[in-house]
Each structure stands twice: as C-alpha cells, then as structure tokens.
C-alpha positions in Angstrom: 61.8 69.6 8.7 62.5 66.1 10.4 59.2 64.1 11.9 58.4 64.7 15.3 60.4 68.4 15.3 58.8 71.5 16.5 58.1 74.4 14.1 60.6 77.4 14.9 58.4 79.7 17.1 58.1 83.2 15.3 60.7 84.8 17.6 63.0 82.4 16.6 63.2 83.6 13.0 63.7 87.4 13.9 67.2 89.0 14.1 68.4 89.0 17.7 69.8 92.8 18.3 71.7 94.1 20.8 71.5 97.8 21.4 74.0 100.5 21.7 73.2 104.3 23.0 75.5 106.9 22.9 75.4 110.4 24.9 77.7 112.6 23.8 77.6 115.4 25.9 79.5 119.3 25.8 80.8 120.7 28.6 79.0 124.3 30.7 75.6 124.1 29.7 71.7 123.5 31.4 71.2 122.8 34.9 72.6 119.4 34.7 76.0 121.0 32.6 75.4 118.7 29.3 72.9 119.7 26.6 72.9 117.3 23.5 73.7 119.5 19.8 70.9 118.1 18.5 68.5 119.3 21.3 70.1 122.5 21.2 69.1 122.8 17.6 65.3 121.1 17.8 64.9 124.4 20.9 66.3 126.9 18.6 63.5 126.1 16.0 61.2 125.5 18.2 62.0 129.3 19.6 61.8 130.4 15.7 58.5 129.1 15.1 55.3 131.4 15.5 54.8 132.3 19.3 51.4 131.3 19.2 52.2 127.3 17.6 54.7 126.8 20.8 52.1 126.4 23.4 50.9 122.6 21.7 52.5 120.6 23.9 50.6 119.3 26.5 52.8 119.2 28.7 53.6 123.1 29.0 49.5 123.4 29.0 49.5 121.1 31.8 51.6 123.0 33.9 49.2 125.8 34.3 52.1 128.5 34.1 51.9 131.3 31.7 55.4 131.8 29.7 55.9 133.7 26.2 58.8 130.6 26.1 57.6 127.1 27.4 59.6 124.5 28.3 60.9 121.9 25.6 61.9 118.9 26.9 65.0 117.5 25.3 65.4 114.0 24.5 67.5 112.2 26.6 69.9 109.3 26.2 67.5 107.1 27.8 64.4 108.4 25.8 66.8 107.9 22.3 67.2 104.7 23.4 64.1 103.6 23.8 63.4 105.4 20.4 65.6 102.9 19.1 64.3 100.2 20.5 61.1 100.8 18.5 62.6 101.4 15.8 64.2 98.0 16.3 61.0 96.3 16.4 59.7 97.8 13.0 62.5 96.3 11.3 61.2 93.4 12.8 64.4 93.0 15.2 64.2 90.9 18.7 66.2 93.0 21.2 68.4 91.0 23.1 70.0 92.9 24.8 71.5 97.0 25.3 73.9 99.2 26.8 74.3 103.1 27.2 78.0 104.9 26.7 78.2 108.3 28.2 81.1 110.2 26.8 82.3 113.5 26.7 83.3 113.4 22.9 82.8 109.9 20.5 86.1 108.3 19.8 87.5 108.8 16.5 88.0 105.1 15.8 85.3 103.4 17.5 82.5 106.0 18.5 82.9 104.6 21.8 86.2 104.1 22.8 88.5 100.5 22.9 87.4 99.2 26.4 83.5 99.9 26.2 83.9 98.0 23.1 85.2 95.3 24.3 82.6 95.1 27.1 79.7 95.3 24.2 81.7 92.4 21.9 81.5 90.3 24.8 77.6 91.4 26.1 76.5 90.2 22.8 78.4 87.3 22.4 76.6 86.5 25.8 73.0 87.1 24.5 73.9 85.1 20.5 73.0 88.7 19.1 73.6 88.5 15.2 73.6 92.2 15.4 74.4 95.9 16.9 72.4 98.6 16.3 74.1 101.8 17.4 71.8 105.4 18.3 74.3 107.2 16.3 75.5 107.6 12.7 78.9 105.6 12.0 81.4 107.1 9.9 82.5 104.1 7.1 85.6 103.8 9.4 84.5 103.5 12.6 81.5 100.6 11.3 84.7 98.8 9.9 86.9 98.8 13.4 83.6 97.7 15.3 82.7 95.2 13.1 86.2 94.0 13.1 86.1 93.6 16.9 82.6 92.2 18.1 82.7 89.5 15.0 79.1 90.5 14.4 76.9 92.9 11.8 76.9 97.0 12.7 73.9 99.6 11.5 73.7 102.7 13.1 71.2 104.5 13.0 70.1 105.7 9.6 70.9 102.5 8.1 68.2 101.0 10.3 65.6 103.5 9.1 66.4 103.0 5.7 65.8 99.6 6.2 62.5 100.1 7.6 61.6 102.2 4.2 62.7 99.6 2.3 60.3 97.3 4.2 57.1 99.2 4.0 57.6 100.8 0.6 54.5 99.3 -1.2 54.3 101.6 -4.6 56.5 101.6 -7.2 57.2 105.6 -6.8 57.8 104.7 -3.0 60.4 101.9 -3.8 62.6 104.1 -6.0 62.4 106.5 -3.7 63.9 104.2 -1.1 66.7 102.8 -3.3 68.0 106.0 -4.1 68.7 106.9 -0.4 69.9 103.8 0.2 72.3 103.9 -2.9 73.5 107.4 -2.0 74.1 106.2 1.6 76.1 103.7 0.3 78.1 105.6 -1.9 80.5 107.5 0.2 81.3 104.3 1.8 83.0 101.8 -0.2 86.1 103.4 0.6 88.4 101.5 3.0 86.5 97.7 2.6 89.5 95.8 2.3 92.7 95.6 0.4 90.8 94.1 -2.5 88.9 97.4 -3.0 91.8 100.3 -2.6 92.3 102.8 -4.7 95.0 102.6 -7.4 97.9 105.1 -6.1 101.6 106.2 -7.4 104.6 104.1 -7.0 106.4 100.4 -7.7 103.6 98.0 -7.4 100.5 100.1 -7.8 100.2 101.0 -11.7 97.9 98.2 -12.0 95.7 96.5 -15.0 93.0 99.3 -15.5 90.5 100.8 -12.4 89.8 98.7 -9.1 87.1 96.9 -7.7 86.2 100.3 -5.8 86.2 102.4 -9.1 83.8 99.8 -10.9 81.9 99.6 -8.0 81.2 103.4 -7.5 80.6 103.6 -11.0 77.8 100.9 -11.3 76.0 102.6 -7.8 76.4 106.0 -9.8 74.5 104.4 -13.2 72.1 103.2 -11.0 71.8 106.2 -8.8 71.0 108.3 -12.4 68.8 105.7 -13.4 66.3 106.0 -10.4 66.7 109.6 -10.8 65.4 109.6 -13.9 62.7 107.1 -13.3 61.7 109.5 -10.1 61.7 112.7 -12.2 59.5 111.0 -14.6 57.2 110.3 -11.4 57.4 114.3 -10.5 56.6 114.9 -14.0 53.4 112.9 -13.9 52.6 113.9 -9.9 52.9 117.9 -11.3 50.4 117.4 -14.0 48.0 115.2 -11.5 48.1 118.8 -9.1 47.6 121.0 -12.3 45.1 119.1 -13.1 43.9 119.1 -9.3 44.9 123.0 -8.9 42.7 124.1 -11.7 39.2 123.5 -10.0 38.7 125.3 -6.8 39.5 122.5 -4.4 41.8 123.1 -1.5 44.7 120.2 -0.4 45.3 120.1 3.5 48.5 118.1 4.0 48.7 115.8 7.4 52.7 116.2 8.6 53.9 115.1 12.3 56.1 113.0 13.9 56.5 109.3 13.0 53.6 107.3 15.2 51.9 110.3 16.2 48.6 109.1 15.0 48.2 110.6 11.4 47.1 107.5 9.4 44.5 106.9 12.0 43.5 110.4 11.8 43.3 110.8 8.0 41.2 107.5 8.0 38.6 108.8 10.4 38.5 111.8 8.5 38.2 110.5 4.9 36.8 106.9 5.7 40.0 105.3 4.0 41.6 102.3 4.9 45.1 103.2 4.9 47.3 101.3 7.3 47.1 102.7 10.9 50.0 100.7 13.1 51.9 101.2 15.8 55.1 100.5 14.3 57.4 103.4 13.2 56.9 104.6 9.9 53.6 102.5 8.7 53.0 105.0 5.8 55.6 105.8 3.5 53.2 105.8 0.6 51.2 108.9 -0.1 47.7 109.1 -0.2 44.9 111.8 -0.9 41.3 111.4 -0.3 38.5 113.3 -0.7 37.0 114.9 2.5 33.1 116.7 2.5 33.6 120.3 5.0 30.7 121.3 7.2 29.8 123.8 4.8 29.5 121.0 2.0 33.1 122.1 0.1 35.3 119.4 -0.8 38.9 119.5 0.0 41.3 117.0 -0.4 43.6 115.1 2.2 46.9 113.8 2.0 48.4 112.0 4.3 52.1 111.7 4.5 55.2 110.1 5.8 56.1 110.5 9.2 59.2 112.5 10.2 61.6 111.6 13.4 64.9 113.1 14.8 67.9 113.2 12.6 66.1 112.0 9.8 68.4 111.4 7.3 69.0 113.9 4.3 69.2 111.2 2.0 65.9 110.4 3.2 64.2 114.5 2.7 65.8 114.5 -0.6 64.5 111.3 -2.5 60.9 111.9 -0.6 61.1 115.3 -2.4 58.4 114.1 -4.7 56.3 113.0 -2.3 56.6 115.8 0.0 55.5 118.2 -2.4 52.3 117.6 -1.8 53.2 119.6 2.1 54.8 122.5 0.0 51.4 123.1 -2.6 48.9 122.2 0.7 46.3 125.3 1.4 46.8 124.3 4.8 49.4 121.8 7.4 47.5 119.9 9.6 50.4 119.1 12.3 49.5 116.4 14.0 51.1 115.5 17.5 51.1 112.8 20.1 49.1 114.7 23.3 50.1 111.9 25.7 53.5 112.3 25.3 56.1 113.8 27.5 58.3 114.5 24.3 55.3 115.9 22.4 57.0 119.3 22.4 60.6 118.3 21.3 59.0 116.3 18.8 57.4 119.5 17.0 60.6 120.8 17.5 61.9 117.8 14.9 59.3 118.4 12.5 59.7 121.9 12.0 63.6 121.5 11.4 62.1 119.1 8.7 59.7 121.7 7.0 62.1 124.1 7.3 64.2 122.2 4.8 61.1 121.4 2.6 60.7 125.7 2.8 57.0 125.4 4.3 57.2 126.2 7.5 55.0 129.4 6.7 52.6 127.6 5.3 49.0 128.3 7.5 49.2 125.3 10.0 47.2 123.9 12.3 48.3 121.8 15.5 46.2 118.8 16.3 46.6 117.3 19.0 46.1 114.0 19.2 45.3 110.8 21.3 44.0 112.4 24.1 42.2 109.0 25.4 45.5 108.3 26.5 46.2 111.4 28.6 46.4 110.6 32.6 43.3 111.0 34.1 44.2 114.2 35.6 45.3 116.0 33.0 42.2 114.5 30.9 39.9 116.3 33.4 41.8 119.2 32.6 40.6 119.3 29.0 37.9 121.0 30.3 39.9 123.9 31.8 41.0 127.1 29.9 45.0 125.8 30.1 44.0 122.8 27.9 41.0 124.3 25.7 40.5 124.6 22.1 41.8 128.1 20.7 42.8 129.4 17.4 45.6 127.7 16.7 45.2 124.1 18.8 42.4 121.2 18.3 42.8 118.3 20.9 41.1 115.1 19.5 41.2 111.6 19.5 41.2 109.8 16.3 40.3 106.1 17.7 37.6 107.5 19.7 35.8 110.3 17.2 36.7 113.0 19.9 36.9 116.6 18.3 36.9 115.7 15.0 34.0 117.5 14.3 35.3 120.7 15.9 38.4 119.9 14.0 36.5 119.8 10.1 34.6 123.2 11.4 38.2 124.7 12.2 40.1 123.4 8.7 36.6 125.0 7.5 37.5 128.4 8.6 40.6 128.3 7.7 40.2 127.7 4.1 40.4 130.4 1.6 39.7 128.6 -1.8 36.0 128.4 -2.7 34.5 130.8 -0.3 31.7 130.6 1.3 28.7 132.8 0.7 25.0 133.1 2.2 22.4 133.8 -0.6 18.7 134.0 -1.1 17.5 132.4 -4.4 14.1 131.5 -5.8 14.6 128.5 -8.5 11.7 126.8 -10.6 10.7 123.8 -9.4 11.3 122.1 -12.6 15.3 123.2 -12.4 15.4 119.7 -10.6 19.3 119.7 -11.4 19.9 122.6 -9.8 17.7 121.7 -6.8 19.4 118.5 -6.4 22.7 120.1 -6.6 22.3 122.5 -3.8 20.6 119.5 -1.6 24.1 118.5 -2.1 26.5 121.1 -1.8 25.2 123.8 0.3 23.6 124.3 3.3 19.8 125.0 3.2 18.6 127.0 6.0 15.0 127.9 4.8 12.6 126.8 2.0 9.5 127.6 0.9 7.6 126.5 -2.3 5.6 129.9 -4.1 3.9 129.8 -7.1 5.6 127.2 -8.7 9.4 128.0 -7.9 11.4 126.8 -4.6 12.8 129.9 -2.4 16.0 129.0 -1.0 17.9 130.6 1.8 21.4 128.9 1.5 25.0 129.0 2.4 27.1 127.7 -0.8 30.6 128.0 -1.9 31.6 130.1 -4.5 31.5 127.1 -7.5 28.1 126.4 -6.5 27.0 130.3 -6.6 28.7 130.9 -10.3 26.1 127.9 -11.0 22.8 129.6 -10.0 23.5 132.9 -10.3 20.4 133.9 -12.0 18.2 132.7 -9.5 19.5 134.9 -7.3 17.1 137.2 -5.2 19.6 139.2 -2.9 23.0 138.5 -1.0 23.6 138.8 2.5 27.1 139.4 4.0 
C-alpha cells in the first residue's frame, strides 16, 4: 500500500450484493387469491403433526382464541426477502441494493421475465454490485441467460447456503460433508457452459478426438463425489460405534433440532456449560456437539446440539448431513427449539417438521421450547403469566440469555425420560461403605439421614444404575 493511503475500511473488502425476490403466485386461493406452494406444503405438515405440538406458536397463544387449527402464518415475499438478506450477511455479503418481482408463473428463460431483467442489469450496474443473489433456485439455464445479460455473478438461493456451510464448516467430518452437496449441486449443471463443453453428438463435424471437456469434467466431480462418500461412510462407521458404545450404558441422548437462529446453541450452552458458538448469523453451528448434562434427579443424559434447518433447505444439504443428523433419529427425546418473539415462529415449525419428516423422526417424543421470551413485546410478556401463554405438557417458554425457565425445562426433559428410571428407596449402609456413601451424595437425591449404630439410614431417590449398586442395603421400596 502507497504512503500516506488509507487502509480499505472492512466494508470495502465484502462482496457488494444486490438482491432479487421472487413471488410466484397461483391463481383462486386465500383471502388475498395467491398462496405460495411452499406455504401450502409447510400448513399441510403443520396440520399432520400432533394436535397438541400446533399450539407453540406464540402468536396463536397470543390471540386468546381457542381453535383445534391455529393460524400459520405463511411467509411472504417480503419476509423471504428479508430471509435473504440475512442470509446475505452470513456469507459475509454487503447488500447494495434489491428488488421484488411478482409474477404469476417464473419465466422459463430468465425466472423473471426479459424486461424486469433488464431493469435489475441496470439497478445493479447503478449500485457497482459484483453480484445477484436471487430468493429462488435457478435452473443451469436460466443462471446462464441472466448472467449473460447483467454482466455480473448469479447464486440463487441454495448456492448461497452452501456457501455459508462451506464457511463455517470447522471439523473435518463437517467439511466433507459440505463438499459433497456442493459437488452434487454442481453436477447436474455443467451442461450448456459454452460450446467448449457440449456434448459429442451424430453427424459431419461431431465424431471428434475421444470424450469432451464436459464428459471429463463429470467424470472427475463423480471420482470425487465417491471419494467423499467413502471418506463420510468411514465417519458413520466410526460415529455408529461411538453410539454403541454410548447406547450400551443407560444414558439417554436428547437431540436440540429448530429452525436456523432460533436460539439452540445458546440454549445448549446454558444447559451444558459449553462454549459452542452462539451467533446471530444464520447457520453458526454446522458441527455437532454432545455434552454431558446432570437432571434434577442426578441422572446424566447427554445433549447434542445440531444444525439448524430453514425453508427449502436443500436435499443435497439433508442427505450429506445424514451422518450428523443421526444423532436426531437415535435421540430419547427432540427438544424443538423455536424463536417465541417471532411472527413466523409457527411457519417455521412448519419447516422443520417437513425436515424430520424426511430424516423419519417426526414421532420421536418431542418437546417444544420456546425460546427468547426477553424479547417478547411487553404485552404479550405480561401475558406469560396468563393460562393462554403458560407452561403445559407439551410447551416450555424460556430464555436462554437470561436463565428463564430452564430449570422448569431440566425438571420437564426429567419426566420425560424413560431410560434409567427413577426409584425412591430406603437403605441402611455401614458407615465404613464410604464408596458407596459418596456415590449416592452424588447421584441421588437424599431426603433423610440418620446415623444408627454404626450404619447410615438413607431415604433416597436414585436411578435405576445407582439402585443395582446398593441393592443389598436395601431396607424397603416405596412406589
């Protein structure tokens, strides 16, 4: 850098993005006569899931009304848009600028039609944007003809979330994991990228040399693609013996699942006392991690906190997370955590059980946590206290920054776990079993004690591991 020149400011080094939304909208339905597919679908398994698990949303408890059905918002264009916009700024993108297209059906060649594109080429130009980021998934084709028009880069929408994986993948297991949907993203799409890359056909001029640049292409992204398979397999392999190993001691696994910034990571660390990264910024934890957590009753389960899920998350995405996600389908219990002081907190669970759905545990015992409730409105905050937004059996409000509820929320995850049951017995050890004495100081809860002719009798409530161990100090067993 010359003397006497100013350091580039740190917003000056981030990728200037201009925005593009899309609302493609069918004809006849809602009160407005548009409903979006992919709210239609979030409602219809929201209306599949357990009756009792579609009253979380705050904002149908706020409401006061009783309904066997409560209202779901749908995500908006303007909501998916601002969606974006976050999403954006986890890639570590500067918007610059943005623009909304409402259209009856996307265009073919373009998405959204000749003449709004021209509008957006020259929008961007305005604003120096190096590049669009479009609400939608592009087909190889139309990405091409855009590109081909506004002079500048185009990633829709699940190439910009694969490109926040690939930034905040920090294991090894996470970082193959990300490679392979981004190599099987890119695989159906090498077609069409010039003349260079065509396929050979029949006819005078086309029996060429031996296979094309596309051919060798698609065949190196294939080695690779079976090469990270293998590598990941080799990861299950290792992560399946870790849970035997895990599974064959009496210790239950309670999986944390929810939508992308909904609080889990801040959550699981006031829970377990970890230090995994708790940020704003859309999908922070990619990497899974379990930690021990001590229950009222002095049982140890284990927590595992996991990535976060979002609408239209891509398949690629489900599939190469299989491994990970495991951990969700084995869990004793699905803590689903959602954000209480949003509008959307509703249609979000909506997304995230179209997501277990495909992982086949959405009937896995599940509770709903909701969360951040020190950023409810005042108002409804005060309605905490009423019956519409009180605890019951299948809804714990908390707030993770502030320590609210999260004892009420250990006492409930208590409850509702079958493995190592809990027992109240009456025992009379000798005071020279100090072991044992020291043990159940540890691991159970002592509600009397009284020391008689040299032995210690005990009135405790201890798990089933911890009975097996003192059995024959036993005196009686209550119910």
């Amino acid at each position: 850098m010359p003397l006497g020149a100013e350091a580039p400011r740190p917003e000056d080094l981030q990728e200037r993005a201009f925005l593009v939304g899309i609302d493609v909208r069918t004809r006849g339905r809602g009160a407005k006569g548009t409903v979006t597919a992919q709210a239609q679908a979030a409602r219809d398994a929201a209306s599949a899931a357990p009756a009792a698990e579609g009253k979380a949303g705050v904002p149908a408890h706020a409401s006061g009304k009783s309904s066997n059905k409560p209202s779901i918002p749908e995500f908006d264009a303007d909501e998916s848009l601002a969606e974006l916009r976050t999403l954006a700024g986890s890639a570590g993108a500067r918007v610059v600028g943005e623009i909304l297209q409402r259209r009856d059906r996307p265009d073919p060649a373009t998405l959204i039609g000749a003449g709004k594109l021209e509008e957006i080429a020259g929008a961007a130009a305005s604003v120096n944007a190096d590049l669009l980021l479009f609400d939608h998934d592009l087909t190889a084709s139309q990405q091409r003809n855009i590109e081909k028009i506004v002079k500048r880069r185009v990633i829709d929408r699940t190439q910009l979330i694969l490109d926040i994986f690939a930034r905040h993948a920090r294991t090894r297991e996470g970082q193959l994991q990300v490679e392979l949907a981004q190599l099987q993203y890119m695989l159906p799409r090498l077609a069409g990228r010039g003349v260079e890359m065509s396929q050979l056909g029949g006819g005078i001029g086309t029996r060429g040399p031996g296979e094309t640049q596309l051919e060798t292409d698609r065949r190196k992204i294939a080695r690779r693609v079976r090469h990270v398979e293998q590598q990941l397999e080799n990861v299950r392999r290792i992560r399946a013996q870790q849970r035997q190993r895990r599974e064959s001691a009496p210790v239950a696994t309670v999986a944390l699942v929810g939508y992308t910034n909904a609080g889990k990571s801040t959550l699981f660390n006031a829970l377990t006392q970890a230090a995994v990264l708790a940020s704003p910024r859309m999908f922070a934890t990619l990497d899974p991690t379990i930690r021990g957590v001590v229950l009222p009753s002095k049982r140890k389960i284990l927590m595992s906190d996991t990535v976060g899920f979002i609408r239209n998350l891509p398949h690629t995405l489900v599939s190469a997370f299989r491994a990970t996600l495991e951990e969700v389908q084995r869990a004793s219990l699905v803590l689903q955590v959602s954000d209480a002081s949003s509008r959307l907190s509703a249609e979000q669970d909506a997304q995230v059980e179209i997501v277990l759905k495909e992982l086949e545990a959405e009937k896995k015992p599940r509770l709903r946590v909701m969360n951040k409730v020190d950023l409810l409105d005042v108002e409804v905050a005060q309605g905490l206290m009423n019956d519409a937004l009180r605890d019951d059996s299948n809804t714990v409000y908390v707030s993770a920054t502030e320590g609210t509820g999260l004892k009420k929320l250990l006492e409930r995850i208590d409850a509702m776990i079958d493995e190592d049951r809990v027992s109240r017995i009456h025992l009379r050890v000798p005071q020279q079993e100090g072991k044992t004495l020291a043990m159940l100081e540890a691991k159970a809860r002592i509600y009397s004690r009284a020391y008689k002719d040299g032995a210690v009798e005990l009135e405790v409530e201890a798990p089933e591991s911890v009975v097996r161990k003192t059995r024959e100090w036993v005196v009686k067993t209550r119910d």
